[in-house]
Backbone as CSV, one residue per row, in Angstrom:
resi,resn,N_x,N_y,N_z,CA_x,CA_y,CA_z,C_x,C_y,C_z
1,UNK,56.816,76.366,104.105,58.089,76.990,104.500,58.319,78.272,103.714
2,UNK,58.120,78.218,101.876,58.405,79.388,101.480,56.987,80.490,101.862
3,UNK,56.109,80.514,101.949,55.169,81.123,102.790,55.306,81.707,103.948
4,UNK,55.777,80.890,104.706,56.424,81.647,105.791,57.355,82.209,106.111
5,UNK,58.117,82.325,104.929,59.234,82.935,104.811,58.392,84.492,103.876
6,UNK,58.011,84.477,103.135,57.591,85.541,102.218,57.472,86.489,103.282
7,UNK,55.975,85.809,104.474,55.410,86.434,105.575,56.243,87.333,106.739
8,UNK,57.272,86.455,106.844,58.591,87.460,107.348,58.988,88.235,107.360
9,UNK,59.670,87.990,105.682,60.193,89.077,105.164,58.984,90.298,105.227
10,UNK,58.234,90.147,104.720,56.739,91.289,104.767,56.585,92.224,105.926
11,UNK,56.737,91.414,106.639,56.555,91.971,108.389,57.766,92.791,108.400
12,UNK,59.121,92.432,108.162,60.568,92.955,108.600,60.108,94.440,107.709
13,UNK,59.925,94.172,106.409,59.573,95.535,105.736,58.557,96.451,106.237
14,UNK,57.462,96.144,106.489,56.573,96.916,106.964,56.564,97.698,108.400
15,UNK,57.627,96.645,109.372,58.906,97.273,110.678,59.796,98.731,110.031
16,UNK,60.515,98.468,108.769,61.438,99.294,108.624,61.065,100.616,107.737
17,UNK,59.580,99.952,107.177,59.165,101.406,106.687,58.089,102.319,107.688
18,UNK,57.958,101.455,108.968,57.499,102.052,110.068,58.327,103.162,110.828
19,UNK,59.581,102.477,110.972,60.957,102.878,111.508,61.223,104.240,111.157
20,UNK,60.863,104.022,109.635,61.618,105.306,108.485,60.397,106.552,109.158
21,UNK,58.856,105.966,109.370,58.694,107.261,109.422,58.304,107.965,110.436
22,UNK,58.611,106.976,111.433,58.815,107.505,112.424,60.361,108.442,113.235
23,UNK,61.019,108.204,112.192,62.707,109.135,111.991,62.209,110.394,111.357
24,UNK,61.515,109.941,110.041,60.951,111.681,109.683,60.217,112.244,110.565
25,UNK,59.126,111.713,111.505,58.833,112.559,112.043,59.054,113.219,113.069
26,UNK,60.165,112.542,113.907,60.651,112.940,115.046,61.827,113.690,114.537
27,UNK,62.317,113.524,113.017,63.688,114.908,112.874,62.747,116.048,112.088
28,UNK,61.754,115.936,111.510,61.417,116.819,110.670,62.269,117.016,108.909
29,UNK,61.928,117.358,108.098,62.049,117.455,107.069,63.621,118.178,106.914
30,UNK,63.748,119.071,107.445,64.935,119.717,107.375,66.126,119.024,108.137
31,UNK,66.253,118.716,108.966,67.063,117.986,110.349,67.476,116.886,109.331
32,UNK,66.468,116.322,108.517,66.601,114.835,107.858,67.188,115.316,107.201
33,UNK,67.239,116.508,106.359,68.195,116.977,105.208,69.473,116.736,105.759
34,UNK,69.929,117.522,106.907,71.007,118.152,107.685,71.396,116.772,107.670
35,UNK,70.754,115.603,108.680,71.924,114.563,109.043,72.192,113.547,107.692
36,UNK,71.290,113.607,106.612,71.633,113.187,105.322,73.193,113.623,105.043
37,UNK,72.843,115.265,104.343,73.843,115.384,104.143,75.670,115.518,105.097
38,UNK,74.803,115.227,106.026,76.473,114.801,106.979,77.063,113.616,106.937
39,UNK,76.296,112.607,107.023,76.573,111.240,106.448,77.187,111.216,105.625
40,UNK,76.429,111.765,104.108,77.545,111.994,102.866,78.927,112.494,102.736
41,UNK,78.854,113.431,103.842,80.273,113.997,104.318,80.880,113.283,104.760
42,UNK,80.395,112.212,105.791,81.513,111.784,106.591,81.875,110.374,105.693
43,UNK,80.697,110.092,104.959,81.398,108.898,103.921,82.770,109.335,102.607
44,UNK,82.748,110.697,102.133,83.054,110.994,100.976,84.382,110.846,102.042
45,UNK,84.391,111.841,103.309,86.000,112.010,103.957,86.583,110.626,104.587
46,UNK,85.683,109.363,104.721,86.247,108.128,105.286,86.652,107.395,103.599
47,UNK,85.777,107.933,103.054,86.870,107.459,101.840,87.954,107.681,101.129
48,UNK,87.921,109.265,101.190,89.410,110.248,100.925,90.374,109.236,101.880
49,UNK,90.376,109.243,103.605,91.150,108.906,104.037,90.987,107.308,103.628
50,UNK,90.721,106.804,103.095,91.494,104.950,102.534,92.269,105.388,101.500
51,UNK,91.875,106.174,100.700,92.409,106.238,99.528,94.089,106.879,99.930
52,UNK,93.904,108.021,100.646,95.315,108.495,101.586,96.154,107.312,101.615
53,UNK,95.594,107.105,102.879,96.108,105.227,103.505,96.568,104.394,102.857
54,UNK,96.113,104.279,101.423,96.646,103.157,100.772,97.726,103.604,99.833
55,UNK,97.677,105.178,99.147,98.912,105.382,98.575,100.180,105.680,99.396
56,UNK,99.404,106.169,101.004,100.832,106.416,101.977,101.707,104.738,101.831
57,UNK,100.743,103.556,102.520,101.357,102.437,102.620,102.060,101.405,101.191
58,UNK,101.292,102.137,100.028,102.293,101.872,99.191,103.728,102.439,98.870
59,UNK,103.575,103.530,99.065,105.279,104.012,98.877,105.751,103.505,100.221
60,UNK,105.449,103.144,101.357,106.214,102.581,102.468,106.868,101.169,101.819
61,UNK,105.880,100.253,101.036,106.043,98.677,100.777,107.660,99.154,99.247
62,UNK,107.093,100.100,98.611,108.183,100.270,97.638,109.646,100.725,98.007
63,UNK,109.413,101.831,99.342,110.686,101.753,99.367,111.381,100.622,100.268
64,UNK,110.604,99.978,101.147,111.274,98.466,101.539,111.674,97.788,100.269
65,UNK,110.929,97.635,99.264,111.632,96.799,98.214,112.845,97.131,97.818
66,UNK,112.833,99.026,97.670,114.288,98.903,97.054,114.982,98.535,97.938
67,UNK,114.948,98.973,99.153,116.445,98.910,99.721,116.500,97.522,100.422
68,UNK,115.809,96.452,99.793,116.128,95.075,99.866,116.728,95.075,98.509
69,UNK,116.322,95.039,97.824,117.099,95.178,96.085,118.193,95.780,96.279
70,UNK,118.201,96.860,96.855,119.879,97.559,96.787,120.874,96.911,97.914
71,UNK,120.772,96.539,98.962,121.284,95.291,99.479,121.508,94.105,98.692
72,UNK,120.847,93.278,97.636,121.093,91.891,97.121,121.425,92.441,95.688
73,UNK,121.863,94.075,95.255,122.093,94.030,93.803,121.788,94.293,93.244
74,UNK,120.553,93.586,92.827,119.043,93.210,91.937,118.418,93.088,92.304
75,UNK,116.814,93.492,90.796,115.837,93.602,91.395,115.135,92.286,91.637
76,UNK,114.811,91.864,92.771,114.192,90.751,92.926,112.861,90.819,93.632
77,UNK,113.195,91.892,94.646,111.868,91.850,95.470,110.726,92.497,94.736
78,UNK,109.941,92.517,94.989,108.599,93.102,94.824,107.733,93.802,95.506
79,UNK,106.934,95.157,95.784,106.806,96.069,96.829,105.496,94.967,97.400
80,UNK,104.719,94.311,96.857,103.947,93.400,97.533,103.864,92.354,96.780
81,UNK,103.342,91.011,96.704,102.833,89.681,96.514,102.214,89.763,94.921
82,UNK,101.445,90.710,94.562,100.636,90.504,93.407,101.131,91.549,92.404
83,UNK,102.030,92.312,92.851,102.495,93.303,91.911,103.808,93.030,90.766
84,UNK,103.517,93.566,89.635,104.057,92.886,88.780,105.398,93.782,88.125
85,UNK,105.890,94.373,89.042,106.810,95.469,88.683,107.674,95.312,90.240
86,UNK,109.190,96.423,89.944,109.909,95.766,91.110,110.156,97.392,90.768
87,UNK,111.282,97.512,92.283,112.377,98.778,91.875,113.893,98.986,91.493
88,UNK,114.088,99.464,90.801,115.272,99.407,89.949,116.353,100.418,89.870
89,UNK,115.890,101.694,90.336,116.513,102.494,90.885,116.215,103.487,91.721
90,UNK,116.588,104.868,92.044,116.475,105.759,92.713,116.976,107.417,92.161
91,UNK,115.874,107.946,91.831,116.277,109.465,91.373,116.118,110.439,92.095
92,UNK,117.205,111.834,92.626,116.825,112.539,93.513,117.250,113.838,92.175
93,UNK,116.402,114.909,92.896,116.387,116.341,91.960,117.119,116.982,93.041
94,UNK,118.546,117.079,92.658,119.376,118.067,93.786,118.400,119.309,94.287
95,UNK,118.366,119.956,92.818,117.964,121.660,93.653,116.314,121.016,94.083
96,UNK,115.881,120.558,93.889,114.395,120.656,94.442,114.250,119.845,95.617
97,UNK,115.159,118.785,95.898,115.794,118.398,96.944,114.516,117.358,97.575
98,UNK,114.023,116.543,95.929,113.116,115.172,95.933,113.826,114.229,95.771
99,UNK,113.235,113.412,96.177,113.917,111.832,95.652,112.271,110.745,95.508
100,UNK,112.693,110.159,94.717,111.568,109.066,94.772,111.793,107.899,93.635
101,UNK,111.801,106.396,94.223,112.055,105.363,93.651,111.459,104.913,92.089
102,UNK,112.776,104.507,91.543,111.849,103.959,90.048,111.250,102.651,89.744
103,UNK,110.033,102.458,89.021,109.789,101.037,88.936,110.379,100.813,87.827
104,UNK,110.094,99.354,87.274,109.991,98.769,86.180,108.816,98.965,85.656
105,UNK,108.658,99.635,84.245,107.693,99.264,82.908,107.411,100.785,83.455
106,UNK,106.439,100.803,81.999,105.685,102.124,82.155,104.396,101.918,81.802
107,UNK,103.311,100.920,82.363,101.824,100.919,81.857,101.895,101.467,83.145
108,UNK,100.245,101.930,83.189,99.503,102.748,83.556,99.585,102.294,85.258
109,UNK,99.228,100.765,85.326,99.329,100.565,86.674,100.018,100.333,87.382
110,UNK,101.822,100.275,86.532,102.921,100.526,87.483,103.006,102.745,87.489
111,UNK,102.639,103.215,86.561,103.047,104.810,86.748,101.807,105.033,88.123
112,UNK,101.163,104.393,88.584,100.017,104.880,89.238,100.518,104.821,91.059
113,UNK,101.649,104.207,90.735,102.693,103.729,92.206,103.850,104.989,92.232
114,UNK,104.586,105.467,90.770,105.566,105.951,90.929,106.390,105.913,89.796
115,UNK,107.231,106.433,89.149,107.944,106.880,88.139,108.541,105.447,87.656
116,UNK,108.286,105.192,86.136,108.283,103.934,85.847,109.193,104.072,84.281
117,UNK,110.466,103.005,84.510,111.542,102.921,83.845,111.193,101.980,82.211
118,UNK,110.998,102.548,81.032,110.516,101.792,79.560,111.406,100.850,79.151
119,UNK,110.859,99.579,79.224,111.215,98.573,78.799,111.878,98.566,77.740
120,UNK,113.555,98.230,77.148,113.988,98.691,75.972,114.806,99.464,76.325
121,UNK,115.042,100.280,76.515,115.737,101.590,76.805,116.605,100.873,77.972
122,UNK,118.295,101.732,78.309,118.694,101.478,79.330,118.646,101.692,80.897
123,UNK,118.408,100.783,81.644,118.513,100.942,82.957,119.033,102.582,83.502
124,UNK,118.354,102.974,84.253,118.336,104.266,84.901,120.195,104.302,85.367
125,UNK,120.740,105.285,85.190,122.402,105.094,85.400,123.429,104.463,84.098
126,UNK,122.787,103.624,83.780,123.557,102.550,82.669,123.835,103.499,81.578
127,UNK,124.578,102.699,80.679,125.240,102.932,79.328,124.261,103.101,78.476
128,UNK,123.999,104.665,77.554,122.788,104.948,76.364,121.791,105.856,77.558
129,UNK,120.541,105.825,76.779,119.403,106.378,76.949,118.388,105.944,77.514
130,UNK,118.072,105.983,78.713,117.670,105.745,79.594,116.097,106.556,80.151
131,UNK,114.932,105.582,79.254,113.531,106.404,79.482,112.801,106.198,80.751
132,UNK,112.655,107.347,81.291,111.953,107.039,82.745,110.540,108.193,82.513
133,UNK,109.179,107.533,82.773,107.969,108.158,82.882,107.581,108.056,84.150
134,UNK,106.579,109.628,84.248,105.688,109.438,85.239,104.341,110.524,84.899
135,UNK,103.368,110.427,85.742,102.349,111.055,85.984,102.737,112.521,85.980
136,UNK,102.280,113.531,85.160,102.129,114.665,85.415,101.418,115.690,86.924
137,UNK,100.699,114.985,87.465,99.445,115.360,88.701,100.158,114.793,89.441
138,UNK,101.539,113.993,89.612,101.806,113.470,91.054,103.252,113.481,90.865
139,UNK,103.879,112.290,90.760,105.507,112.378,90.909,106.328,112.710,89.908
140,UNK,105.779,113.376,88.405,106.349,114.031,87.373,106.199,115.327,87.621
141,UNK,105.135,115.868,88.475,104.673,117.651,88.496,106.124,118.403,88.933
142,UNK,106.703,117.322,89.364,108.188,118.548,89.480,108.946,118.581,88.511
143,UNK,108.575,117.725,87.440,109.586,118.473,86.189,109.203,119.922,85.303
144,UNK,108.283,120.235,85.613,107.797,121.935,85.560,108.447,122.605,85.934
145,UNK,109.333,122.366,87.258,110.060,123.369,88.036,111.979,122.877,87.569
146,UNK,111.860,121.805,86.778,113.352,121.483,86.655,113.580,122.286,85.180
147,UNK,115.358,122.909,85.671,115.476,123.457,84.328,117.118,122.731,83.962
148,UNK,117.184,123.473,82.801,119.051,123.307,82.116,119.713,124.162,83.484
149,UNK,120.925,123.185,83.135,121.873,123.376,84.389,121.465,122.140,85.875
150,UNK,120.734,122.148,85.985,120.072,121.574,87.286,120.829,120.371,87.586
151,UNK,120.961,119.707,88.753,121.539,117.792,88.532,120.620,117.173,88.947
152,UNK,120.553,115.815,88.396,119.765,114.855,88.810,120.555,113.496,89.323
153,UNK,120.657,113.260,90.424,121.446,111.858,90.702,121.097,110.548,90.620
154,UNK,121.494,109.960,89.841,120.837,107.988,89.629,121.657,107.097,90.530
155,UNK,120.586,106.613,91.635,120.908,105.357,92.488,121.145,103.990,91.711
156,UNK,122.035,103.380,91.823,121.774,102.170,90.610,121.911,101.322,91.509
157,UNK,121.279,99.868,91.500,121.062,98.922,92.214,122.394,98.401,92.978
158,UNK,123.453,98.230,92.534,124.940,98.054,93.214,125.238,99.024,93.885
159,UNK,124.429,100.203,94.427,125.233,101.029,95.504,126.073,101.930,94.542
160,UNK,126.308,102.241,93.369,127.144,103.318,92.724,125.930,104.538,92.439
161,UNK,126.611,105.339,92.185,125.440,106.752,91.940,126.016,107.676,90.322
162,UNK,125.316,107.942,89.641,126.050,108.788,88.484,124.952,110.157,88.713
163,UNK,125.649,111.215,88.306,124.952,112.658,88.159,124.858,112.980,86.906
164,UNK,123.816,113.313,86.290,123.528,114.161,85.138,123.153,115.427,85.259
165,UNK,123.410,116.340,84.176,123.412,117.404,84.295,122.013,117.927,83.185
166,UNK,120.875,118.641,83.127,119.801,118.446,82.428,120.418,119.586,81.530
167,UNK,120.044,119.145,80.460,120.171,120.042,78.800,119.430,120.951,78.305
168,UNK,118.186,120.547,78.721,116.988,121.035,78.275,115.892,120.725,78.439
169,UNK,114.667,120.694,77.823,113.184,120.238,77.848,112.583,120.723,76.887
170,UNK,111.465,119.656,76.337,111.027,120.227,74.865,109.421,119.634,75.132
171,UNK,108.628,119.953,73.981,107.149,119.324,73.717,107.492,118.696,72.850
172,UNK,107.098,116.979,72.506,107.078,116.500,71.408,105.696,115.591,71.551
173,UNK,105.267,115.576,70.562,104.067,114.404,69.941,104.724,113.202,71.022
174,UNK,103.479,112.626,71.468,103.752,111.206,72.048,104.234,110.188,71.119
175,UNK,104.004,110.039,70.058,104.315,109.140,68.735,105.598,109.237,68.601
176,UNK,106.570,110.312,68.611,108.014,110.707,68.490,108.652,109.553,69.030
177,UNK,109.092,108.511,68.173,110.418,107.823,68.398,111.724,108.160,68.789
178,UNK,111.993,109.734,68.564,113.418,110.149,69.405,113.297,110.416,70.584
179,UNK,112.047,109.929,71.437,112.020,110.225,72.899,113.319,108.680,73.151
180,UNK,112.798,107.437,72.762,113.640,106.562,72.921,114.963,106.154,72.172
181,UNK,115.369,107.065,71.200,116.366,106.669,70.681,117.761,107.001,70.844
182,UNK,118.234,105.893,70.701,119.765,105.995,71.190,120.759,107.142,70.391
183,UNK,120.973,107.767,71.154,122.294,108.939,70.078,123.908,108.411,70.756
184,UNK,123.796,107.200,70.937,125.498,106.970,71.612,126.011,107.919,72.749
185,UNK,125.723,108.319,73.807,125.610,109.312,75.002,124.694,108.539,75.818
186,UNK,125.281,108.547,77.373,124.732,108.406,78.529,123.807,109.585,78.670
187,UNK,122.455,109.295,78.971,121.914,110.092,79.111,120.262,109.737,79.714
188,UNK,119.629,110.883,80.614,118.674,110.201,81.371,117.197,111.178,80.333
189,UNK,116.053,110.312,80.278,115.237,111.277,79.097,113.866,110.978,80.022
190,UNK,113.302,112.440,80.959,112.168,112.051,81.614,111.213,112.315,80.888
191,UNK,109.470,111.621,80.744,108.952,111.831,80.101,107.299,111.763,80.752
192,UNK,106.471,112.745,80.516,105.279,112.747,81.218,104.671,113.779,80.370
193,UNK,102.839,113.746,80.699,102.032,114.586,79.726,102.459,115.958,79.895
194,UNK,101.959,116.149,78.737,101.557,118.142,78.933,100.401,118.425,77.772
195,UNK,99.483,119.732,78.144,100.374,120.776,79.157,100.143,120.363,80.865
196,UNK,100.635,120.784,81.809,100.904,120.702,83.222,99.295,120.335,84.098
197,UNK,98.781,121.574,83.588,97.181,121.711,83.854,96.435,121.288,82.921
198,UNK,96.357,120.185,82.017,95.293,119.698,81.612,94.321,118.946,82.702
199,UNK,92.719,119.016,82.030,92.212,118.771,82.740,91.651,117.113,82.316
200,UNK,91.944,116.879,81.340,91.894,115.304,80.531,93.123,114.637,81.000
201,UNK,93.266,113.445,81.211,94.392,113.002,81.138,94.935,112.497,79.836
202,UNK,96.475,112.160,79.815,96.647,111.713,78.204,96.786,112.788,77.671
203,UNK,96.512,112.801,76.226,96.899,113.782,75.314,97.491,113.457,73.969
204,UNK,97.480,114.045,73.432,98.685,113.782,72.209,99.974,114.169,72.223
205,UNK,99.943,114.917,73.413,101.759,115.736,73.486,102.425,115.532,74.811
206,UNK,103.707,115.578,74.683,104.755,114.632,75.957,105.645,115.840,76.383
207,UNK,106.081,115.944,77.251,107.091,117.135,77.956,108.061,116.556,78.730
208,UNK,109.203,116.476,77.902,110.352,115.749,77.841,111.833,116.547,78.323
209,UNK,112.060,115.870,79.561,113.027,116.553,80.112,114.537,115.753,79.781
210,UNK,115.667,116.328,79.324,116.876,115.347,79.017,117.991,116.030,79.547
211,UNK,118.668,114.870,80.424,120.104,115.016,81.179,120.649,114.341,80.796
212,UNK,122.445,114.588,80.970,123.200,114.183,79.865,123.935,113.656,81.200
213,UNK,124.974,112.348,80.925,125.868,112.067,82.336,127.003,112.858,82.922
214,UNK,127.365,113.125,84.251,128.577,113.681,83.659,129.765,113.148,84.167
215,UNK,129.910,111.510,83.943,130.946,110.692,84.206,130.156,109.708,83.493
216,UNK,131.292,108.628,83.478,131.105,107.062,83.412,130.349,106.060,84.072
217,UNK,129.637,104.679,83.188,129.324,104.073,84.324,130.251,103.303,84.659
């Protein structure tokens, strides 16, 4: 039985390296180049488009979560089954006239969904200082374009909204403990790499945008 199996297999190979060269010789050397490298093309662009596909249909599943969360309150739902982060609020940049949902936590594989709220710090809207990160290359690249003066509006899970007004923006060391520390002031503190165009990700230095409230919660 294993004999005749070896013998098989032998034959199937000696079929497919028949196959092969009889493809070279009916495309020729160059032609074989040509439809090589089109293949590669059309694999590299069927993979661009999954990769598309799957970050389009994730922000579809996140913003169903919030606005099941903002219907029941709290965060309860989850944008899918295995994900370990929820949404918690909603930030829009008046003048730039974005909006895009916040998660919970800030490791790497909730910022890789969308702007992610530090554990510790207060709830996006709430009472104190309130740390929200994101990706520089995707849903942080518009804090480059945000300046002092500007508003930023916080959706908070009960349907109320507060506006802050931004102060400023600074470079500090990632290590800097006054990114999270409380100074007794409502206030929203965004935080993502710099500089803008690095070509490493990470870094040692943070580009820290801070809005101050300008009401009560």
């Amino acid at each position: 039985m294993i004999q005749s199996t070896r013998l098989w297999l032998l034959d199937r190979s000696i079929d497919l390296r028949h196959a092969w060269l009889a493809v070279r010789r009916r495309l020729g050397a160059p032609r074989l180049l040509v439809a090589a490298l089109v293949a590669a093309g059309l694999w590299q662009v069927g993979t661009g488009l999954t990769l598309y596909a799957k970050a389009w249909l994730a922000q579809v599943l996140i913003e169903q979560a919030w606005q099941h969360n903002r219907e029941q309150g709290r965060a309860s739902a989850r944008p899918w089954a295995w994900a370990d982060t929820t949404a918690v609020a909603r930030i829009t940049f008046v003048e730039q006239a974005r909006s895009m949902v916040v998660l919970e936590g800030d490791a790497g594989r909730v910022l890789a969904f969308g702007p992610g709220h530090r554990n510790g710090t207060a709830l996006p809207g709430g009472a104190g200082n309130s740390v929200v990160s994101g990706h520089r290359d995707t849903h942080f690249r518009i804090l480059e374009r945000v300046s002092a003066g500007q508003r930023i509006v916080v959706e908070l899970l009960d349907g109320r909204s507060r506006t802050y007004r931004v102060s400023g923006a600074r470079v500090v060391d990632a290590r800097d403990l006054g990114i999270v520390a409380d100074r007794g002031r409502d206030e929203l503190t965004l935080v993502t790499c710099w500089p803008f165009d690095a070509v490493a990700p990470g870094g040692p230095l943070r580009y820290v945008v801070s809005a101050l409230a300008e009401d009560r919660p």
